[in-house]
VEXDREN-2710 file (C-alpha; in Angstrom, 1 decimal):
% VEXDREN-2710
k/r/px/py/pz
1/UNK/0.0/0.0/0.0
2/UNK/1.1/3.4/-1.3
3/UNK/2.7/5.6/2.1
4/UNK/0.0/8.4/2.7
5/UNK/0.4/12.0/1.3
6/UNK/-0.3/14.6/4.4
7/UNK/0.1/18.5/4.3
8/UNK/1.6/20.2/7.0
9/UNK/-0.8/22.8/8.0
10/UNK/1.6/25.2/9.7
11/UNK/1.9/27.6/7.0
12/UNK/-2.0/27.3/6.9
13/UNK/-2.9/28.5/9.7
14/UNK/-4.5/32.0/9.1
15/UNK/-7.2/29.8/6.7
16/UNK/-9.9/28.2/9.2
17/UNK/-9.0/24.3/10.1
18/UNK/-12.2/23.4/7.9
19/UNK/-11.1/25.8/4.8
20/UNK/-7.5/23.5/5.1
21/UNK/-9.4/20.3/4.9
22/UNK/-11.4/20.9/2.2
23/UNK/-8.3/22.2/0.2
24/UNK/-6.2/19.5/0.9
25/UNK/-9.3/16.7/-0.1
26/UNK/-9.6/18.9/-3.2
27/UNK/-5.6/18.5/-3.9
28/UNK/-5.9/14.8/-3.3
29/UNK/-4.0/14.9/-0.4
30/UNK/-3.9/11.7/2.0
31/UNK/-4.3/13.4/5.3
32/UNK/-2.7/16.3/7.2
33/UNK/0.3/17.1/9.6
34/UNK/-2.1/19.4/11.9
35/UNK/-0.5/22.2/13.4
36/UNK/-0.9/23.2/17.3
37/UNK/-1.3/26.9/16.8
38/UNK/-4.6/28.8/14.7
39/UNK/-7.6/26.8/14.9
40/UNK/-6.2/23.4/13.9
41/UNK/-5.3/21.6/17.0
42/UNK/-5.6/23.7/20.6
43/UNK/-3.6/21.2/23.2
44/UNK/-5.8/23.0/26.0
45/UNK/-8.8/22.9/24.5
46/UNK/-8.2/19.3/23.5
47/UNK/-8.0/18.0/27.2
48/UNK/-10.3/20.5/28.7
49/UNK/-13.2/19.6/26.3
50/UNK/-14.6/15.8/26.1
51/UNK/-16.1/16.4/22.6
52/UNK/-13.0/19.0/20.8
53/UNK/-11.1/16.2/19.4
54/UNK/-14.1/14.1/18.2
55/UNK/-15.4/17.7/16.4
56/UNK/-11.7/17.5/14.8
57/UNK/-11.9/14.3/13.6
58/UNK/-15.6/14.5/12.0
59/UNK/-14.2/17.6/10.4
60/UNK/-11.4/15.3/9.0
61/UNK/-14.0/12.1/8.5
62/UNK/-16.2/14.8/6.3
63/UNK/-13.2/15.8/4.0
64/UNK/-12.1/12.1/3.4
65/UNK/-8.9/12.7/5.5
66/UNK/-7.1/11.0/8.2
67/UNK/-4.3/13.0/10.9
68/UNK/-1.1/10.8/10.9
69/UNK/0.7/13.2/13.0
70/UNK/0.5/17.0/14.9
71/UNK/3.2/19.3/14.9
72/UNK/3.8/22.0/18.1
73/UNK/7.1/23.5/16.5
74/UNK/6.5/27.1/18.4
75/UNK/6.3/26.1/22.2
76/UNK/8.9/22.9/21.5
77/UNK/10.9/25.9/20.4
78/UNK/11.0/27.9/23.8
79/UNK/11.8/24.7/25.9
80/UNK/15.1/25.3/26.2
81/UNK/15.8/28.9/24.0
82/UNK/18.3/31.4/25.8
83/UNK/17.5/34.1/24.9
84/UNK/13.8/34.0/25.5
85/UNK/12.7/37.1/24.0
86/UNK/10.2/39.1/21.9
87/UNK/10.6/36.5/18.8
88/UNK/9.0/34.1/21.3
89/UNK/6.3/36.5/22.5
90/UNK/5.5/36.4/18.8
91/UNK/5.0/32.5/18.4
92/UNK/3.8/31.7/22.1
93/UNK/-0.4/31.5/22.7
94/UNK/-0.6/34.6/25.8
95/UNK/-1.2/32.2/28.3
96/UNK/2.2/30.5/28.1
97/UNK/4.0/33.9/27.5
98/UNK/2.5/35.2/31.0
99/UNK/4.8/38.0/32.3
100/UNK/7.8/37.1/29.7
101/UNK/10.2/36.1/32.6
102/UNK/12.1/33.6/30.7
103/UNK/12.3/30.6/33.0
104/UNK/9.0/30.8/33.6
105/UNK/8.1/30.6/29.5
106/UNK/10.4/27.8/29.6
107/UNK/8.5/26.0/32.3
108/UNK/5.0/26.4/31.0
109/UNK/6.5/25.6/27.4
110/UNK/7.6/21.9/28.9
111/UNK/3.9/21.6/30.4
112/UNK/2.6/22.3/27.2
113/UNK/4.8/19.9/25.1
114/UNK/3.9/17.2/27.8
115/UNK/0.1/18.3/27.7
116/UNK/0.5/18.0/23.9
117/UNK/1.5/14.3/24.1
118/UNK/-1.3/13.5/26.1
119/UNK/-3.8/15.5/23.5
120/UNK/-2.0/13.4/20.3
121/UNK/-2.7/10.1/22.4
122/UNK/-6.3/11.3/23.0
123/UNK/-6.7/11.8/18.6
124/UNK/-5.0/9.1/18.1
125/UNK/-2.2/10.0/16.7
126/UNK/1.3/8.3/17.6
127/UNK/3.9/10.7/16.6
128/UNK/4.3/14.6/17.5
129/UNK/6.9/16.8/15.4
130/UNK/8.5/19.6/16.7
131/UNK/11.5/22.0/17.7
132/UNK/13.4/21.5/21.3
133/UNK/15.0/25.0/21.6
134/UNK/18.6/25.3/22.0
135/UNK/20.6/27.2/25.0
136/UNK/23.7/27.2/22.8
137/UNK/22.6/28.3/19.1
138/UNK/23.4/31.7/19.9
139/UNK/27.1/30.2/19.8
140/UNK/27.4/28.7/16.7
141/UNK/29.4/31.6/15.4
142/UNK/32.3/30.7/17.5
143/UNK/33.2/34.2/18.8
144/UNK/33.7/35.1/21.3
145/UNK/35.5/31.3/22.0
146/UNK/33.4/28.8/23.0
147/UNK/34.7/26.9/26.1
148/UNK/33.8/23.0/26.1
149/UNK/32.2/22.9/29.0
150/UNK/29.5/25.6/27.8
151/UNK/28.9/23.2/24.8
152/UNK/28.5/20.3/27.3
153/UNK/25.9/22.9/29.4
154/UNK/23.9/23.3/26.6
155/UNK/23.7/19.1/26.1
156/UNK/23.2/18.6/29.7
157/UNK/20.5/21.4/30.0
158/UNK/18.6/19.9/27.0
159/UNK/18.5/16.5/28.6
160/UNK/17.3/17.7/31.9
161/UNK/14.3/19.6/30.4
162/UNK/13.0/16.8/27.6
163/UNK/13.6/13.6/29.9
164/UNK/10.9/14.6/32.0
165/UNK/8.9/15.6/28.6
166/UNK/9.3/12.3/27.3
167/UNK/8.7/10.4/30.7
168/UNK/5.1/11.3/29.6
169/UNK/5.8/10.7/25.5
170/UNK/6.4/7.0/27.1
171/UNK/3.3/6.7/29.6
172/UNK/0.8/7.6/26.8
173/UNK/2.1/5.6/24.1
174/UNK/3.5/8.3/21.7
175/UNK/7.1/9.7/20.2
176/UNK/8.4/13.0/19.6
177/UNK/10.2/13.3/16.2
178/UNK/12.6/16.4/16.4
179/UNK/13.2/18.4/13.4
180/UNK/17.0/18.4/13.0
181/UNK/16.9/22.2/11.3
182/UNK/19.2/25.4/12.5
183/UNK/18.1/27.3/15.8
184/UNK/18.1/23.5/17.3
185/UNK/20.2/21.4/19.8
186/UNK/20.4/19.1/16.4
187/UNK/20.9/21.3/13.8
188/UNK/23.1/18.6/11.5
189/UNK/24.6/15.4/11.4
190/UNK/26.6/15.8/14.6
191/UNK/24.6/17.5/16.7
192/UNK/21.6/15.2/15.8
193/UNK/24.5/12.2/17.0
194/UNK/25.2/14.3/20.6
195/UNK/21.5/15.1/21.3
196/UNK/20.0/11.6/20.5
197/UNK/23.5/10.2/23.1
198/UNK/22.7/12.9/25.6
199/UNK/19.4/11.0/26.7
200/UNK/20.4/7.7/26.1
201/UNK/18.8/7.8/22.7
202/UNK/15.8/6.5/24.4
203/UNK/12.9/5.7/22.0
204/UNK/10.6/8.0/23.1
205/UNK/12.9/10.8/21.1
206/UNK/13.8/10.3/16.8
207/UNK/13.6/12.4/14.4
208/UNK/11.6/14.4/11.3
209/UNK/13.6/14.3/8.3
210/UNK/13.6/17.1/6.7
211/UNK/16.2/17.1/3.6
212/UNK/16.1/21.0/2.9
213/UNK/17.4/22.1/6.0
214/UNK/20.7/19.7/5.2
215/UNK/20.9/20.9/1.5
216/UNK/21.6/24.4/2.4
217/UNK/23.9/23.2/5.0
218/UNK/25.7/21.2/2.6
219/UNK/25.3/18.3/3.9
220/UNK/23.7/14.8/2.3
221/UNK/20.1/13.8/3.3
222/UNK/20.3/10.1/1.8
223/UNK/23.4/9.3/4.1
224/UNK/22.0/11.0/7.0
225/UNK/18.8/8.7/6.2
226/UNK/20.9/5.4/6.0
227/UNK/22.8/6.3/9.3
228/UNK/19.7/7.5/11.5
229/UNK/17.2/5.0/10.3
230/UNK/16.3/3.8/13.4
231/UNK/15.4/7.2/14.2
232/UNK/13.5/8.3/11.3
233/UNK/9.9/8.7/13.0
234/UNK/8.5/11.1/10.3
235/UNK/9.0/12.6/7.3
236/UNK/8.6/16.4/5.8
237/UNK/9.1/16.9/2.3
238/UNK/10.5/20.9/1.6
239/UNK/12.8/21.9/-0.8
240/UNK/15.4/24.5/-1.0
241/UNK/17.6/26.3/-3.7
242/UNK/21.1/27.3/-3.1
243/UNK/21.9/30.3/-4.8
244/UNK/25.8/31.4/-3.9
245/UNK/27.4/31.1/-7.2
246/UNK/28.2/34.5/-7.7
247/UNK/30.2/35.3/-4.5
248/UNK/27.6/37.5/-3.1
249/UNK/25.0/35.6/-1.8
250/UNK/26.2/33.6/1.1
251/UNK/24.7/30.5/3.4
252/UNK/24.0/32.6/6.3
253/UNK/20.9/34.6/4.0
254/UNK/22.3/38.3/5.4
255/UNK/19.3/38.8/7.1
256/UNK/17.3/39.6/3.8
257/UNK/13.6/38.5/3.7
258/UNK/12.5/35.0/2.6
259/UNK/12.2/35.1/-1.6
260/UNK/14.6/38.1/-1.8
261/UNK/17.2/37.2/-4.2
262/UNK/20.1/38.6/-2.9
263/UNK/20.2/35.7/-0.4
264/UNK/22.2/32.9/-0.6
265/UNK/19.4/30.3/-0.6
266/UNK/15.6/29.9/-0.2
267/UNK/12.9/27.5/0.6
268/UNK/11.1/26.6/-2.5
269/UNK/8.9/24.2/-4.2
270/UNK/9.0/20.9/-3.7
271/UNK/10.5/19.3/-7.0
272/UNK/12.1/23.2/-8.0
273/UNK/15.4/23.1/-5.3
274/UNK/18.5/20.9/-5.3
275/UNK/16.9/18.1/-3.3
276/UNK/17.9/14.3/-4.9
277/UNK/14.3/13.3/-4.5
278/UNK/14.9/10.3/-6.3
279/UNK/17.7/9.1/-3.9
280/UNK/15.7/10.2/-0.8
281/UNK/12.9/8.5/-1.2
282/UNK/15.0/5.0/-2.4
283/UNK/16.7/5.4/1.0
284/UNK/13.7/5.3/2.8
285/UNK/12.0/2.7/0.8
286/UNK/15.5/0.9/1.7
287/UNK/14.9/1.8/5.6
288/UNK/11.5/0.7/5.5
289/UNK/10.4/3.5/6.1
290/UNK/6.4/3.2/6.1
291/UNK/4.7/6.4/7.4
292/UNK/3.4/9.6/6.0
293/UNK/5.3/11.9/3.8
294/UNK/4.2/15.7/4.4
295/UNK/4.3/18.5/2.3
296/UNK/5.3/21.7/4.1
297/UNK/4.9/24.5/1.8
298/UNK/7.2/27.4/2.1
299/UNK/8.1/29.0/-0.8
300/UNK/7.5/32.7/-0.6
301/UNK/7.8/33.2/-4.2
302/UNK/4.7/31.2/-5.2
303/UNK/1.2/31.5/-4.6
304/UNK/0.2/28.9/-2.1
305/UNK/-2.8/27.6/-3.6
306/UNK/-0.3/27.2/-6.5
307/UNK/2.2/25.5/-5.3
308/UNK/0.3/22.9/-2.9
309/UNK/-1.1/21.1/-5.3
310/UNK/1.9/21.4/-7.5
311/UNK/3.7/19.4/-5.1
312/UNK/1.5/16.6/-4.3
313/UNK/1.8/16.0/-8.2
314/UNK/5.8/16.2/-7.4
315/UNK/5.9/13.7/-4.8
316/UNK/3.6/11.1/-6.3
317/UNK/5.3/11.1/-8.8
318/UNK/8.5/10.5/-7.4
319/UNK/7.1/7.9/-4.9
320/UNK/7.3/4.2/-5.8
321/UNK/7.1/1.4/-3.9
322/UNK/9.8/-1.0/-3.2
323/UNK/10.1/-4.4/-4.8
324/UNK/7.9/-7.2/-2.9
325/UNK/9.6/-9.9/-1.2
326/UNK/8.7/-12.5/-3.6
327/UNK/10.4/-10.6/-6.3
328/UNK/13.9/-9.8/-4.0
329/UNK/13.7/-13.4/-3.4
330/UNK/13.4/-14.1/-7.5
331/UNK/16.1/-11.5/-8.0
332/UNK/18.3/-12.3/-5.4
333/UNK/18.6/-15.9/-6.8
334/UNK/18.7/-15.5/-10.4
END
């Protein structure tokens, strides 16, 4: 059976959860990847209210959708950020900002990505996706010199603030999958290595593959499939372009606005970037990989309602599935 199609709803979520759904049915999408924030999924409202999630998953049921994961990227994202500032205040719902004091935000974040497992577990969903936060990103410039033992800090402090997170991943039955992406303890190959051996790469904790945020970092998302694939809990399919060819436009972007193209590279659609697609998805046919693959769209330089349904095209295209055992056996012997 063909792996299901979903669309990540984050970059949907000024549109009303029901507007989304009907889209996405329209588009011939699967299911979704529902994001916490808008109207989509409400972790408080979720456990506060017996009859929220069954109105969510009529709403799905109606539009011939089903939810194979939910996403709570923005409060995962303040868990264990340093600084905690007005970039936060911007993501956060009100009544996790509070007063701003920063270990405070941190504390009610943590609730809130425990809350949220026990809200997925309610719908019925197995896997959340998500940021952690990093108290050492603000370092990864390298000057002033970075002593090991504030490196080792940063490690120690993430461990001590998701353990007890995924203490109640484990006593509801669901995983977190971490999106290994820049601003993150596991930002790359490496850092997704030391994170996962900081809490004893317990199973509660693997990852969302995500092969754009590796392209632009020059690093290979097929290897990094074939070396985490015991970790590969979900998958997000966004591309990206890497535009530094003419020794002006560098990696770091220069602060310019997404789509401006005077940076050094963009998110765009899916089949349009430098992505090996083909490769990608042969790894994690060879993996056995067997769960959803979700479109995020984020490509500021194409209408939306474009370039969704552009991509699902893209990606079933591109998806095939691997050879049945009868026929490796065949092969194999011939």
């Amino acid at each position: 059976m063909a792996r299901p199609i979903t669309l990540f709803t984050g970059q949907w979520a000024d549109l009303p959860f029901e507007e989304v759904c009907r889209l996405a049915s329209e588009w011939g999408y699967d299911g979704l990847e529902i994001a916490c924030w808008g109207d989509h999924f409400e972790v408080d409202k979720a456990l506060a209210d017996e009859s929220y999630v069954d109105r969510k998953l009529e709403t799905l049921a109606k539009h011939n959708l089903h939810v194979y994961a939910i996403s709570n990227h923005l409060v995962g994202q303040a868990v264990c950020d340093h600084p905690i500032d007005e970039r936060h205040k911007g993501i956060l719902p009100a009544r996790l900002w509070g007063d701003g004091e920063a270990e405070g935000v941190r504390q009610r974040a943590a609730q809130e990505m425990k809350d949220t497992a026990r809200a997925a577990a309610r719908l019925g969903v197995r896997t959340v996706v998500g940021f952690t936060g990093s108290s050492i990103w603000h370092t990864v410039a390298m000057f002033p010199p970075v002593p090991t033992e504030m490196i080792d800090r940063g490690y120690a402090d993430f461990a001590e603030r998701w353990n007890p997170i995924l203490d109640v991943f484990d006593e509801v039955g669901v995983r977190f999958a971490h999106e290994v992406h820049p601003s993150e303890i596991a930002y790359d190959y490496y850092t997704a290595q030391r994170t996962l051996d900081a809490i004893g790469r317990r199973p509660a904790f693997g990852l969302n593959w995500d092969p754009s945020h590796f392209v632009w970092q020059d690093l290979d998302p097929v290897n990094f499939i074939f070396d985490f694939a015991d970790r590969i809990y979900h998958v997000d399919c966004k591309d990206a372009k890497v535009r530094t060819g003419d020794g002006r436009r560098g990696r770091m972007a220069s602060h310019l606005p997404w789509a401006d193209l005077r940076r050094g590279w963009d998110f765009v659609s899916t089949g349009r970037g430098d992505v090996p697609w083909e490769d990608c998805f042969r790894a994690l046919n060879a993996i056995g990989y067997d769960g959803p693959i979700s479109i995020e769209w984020e490509d500021a330089g194409m209408d939306r309602l474009v370039g969704a349904p552009e991509a699902i095209k893209f990606v079933r295209s591109q998806l095939f599935e691997p050879p049945s055992a009868a026929f490796d056996a065949a092969f194999s012997s011939s």
